[in-house]
C-alpha positions in Angstrom: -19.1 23.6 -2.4 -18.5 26.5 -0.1 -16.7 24.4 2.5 -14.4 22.4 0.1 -13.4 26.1 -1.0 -13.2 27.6 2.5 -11.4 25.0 3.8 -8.5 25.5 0.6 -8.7 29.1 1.3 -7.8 28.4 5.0 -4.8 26.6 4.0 -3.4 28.9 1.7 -4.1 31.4 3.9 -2.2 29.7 6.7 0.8 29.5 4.5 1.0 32.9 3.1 1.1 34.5 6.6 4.3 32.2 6.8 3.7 31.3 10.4 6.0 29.0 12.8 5.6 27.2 15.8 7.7 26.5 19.1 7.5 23.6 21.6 9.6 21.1 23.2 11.2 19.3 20.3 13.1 22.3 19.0 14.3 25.7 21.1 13.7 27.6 17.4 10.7 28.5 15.7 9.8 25.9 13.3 8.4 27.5 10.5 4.6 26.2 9.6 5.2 24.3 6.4 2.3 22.5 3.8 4.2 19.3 5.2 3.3 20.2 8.5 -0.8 20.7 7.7 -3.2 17.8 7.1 -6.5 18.3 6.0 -9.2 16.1 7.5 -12.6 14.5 6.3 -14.8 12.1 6.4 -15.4 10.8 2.9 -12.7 10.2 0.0 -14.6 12.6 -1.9 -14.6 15.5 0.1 -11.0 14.8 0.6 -10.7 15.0 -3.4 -12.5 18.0 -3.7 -10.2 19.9 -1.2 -7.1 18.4 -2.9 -8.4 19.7 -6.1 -9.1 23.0 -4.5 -5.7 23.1 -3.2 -3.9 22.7 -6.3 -6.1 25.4 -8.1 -4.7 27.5 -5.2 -1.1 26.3 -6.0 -0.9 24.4 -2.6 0.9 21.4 -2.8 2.0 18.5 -0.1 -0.7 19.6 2.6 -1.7 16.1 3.7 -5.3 15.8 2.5 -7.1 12.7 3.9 -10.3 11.1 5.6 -10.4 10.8 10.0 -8.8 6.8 9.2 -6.3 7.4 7.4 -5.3 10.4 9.7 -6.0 8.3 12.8 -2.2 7.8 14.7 -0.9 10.7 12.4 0.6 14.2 14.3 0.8 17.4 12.4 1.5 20.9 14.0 -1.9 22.1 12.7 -5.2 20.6 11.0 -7.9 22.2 9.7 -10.9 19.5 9.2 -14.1 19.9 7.3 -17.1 18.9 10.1 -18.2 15.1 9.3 -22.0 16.9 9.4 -21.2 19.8 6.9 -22.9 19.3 3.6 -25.1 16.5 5.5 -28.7 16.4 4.9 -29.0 14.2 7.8 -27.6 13.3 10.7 -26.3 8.9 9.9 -24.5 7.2 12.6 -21.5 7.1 10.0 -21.5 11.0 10.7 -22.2 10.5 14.5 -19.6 8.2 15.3 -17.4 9.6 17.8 -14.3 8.1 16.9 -14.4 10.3 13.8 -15.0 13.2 15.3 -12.4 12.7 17.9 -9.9 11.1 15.5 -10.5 14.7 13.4 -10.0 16.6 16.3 -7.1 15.8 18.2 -4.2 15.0 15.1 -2.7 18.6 16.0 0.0 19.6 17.6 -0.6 23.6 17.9 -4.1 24.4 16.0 -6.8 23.1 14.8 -9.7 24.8 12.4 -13.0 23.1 12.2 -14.8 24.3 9.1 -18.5 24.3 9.7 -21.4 25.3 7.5 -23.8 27.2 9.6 -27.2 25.0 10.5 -25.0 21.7 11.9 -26.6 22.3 15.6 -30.2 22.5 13.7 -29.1 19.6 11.7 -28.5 17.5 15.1 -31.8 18.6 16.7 -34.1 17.6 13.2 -32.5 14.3 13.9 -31.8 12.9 17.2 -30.8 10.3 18.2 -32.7 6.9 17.8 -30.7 4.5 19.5 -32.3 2.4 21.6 -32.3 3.1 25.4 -31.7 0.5 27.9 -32.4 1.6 31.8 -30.2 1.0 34.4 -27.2 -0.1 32.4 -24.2 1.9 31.7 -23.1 3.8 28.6 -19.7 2.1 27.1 -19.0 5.1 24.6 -20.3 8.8 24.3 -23.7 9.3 22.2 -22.4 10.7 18.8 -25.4 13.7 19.0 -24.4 14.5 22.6 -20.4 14.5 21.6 -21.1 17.0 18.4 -23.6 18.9 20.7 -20.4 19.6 23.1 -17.9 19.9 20.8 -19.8 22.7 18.7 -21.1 24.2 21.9 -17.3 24.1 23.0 -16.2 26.0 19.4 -19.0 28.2 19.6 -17.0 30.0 21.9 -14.1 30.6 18.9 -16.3 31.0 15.7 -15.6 33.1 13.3 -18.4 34.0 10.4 -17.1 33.5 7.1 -19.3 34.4 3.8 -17.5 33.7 0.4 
């Protein structure tokens, strides 16, 4: 798929401009390292595809793995394939928040959400269905209204890519 491959091609991009990063733990750049990059999905087999991608590539020892198995992990930069890319349809598995905030927050410096174009169509053919209940209170953020913000929010930063 085209986001498997732009996703691999982000990576080895990252690494051949041979970046580095500063912050409070060292006083020295710290040079930007496939140990220091995870890859984030949210199915095993997306995460499968991109390893497989990445070794085609010749990238080895990026951390390649699905929003749990990231979840409580830090790396200096992430670049995460959108739980909705390659979607049909818009599942509450896809619209769970906690993915979607577990994917988006695991960085330290950067982090590059690859999107294929369409997702903000994709939400709107399918809103939500949950049940509302008047006058009581929301516990948790609607998983539509969260990926409504959060690619409104990166809308500002997009970048067009065509293979």
């Amino acid at each position: 798929k085209r986001q498997v491959q732009a996703v691999a091609l982000t990576v080895r991009r990252l690494l051949d401009r041979e970046g580095a990063s500063t912050s409070e733990r060292s006083p020295t750049p710290t040079p930007l390292t496939a140990d220091r990059i995870a890859v984030g999905t949210a199915h095993r087999d997306q995460a499968a595809a991109i390893r497989a991608a990445l070794a085609e590539l010749g990238v080895p020892n990026v951390t390649v793995d699905t929003a749990n198995r990231l979840q409580g992990r830090e790396y200096d930069v992430t670049v995460i394939l959108h739980p909705l890319s390659g979607r049909p349809d818009a599942t509450a598995f896809h619209l769970e928040t906690g993915r979607l905030c577990v994917l988006t927050s695991r960085h330290r410096h950067a982090c590059i959400v690859i999107c294929r174009e369409g997702v903000t169509d994709l939400l709107d053919d399918y809103p939500s269905t949950e049940p509302v209940q008047l006058g009581t209170l929301v516990k948790f953020p609607d998983g539509w209204e969260a990926n409504h913000a959060v690619l409104a929010h990166l809308a500002e930063h997009r970048v067009d890519w065509r293979p």
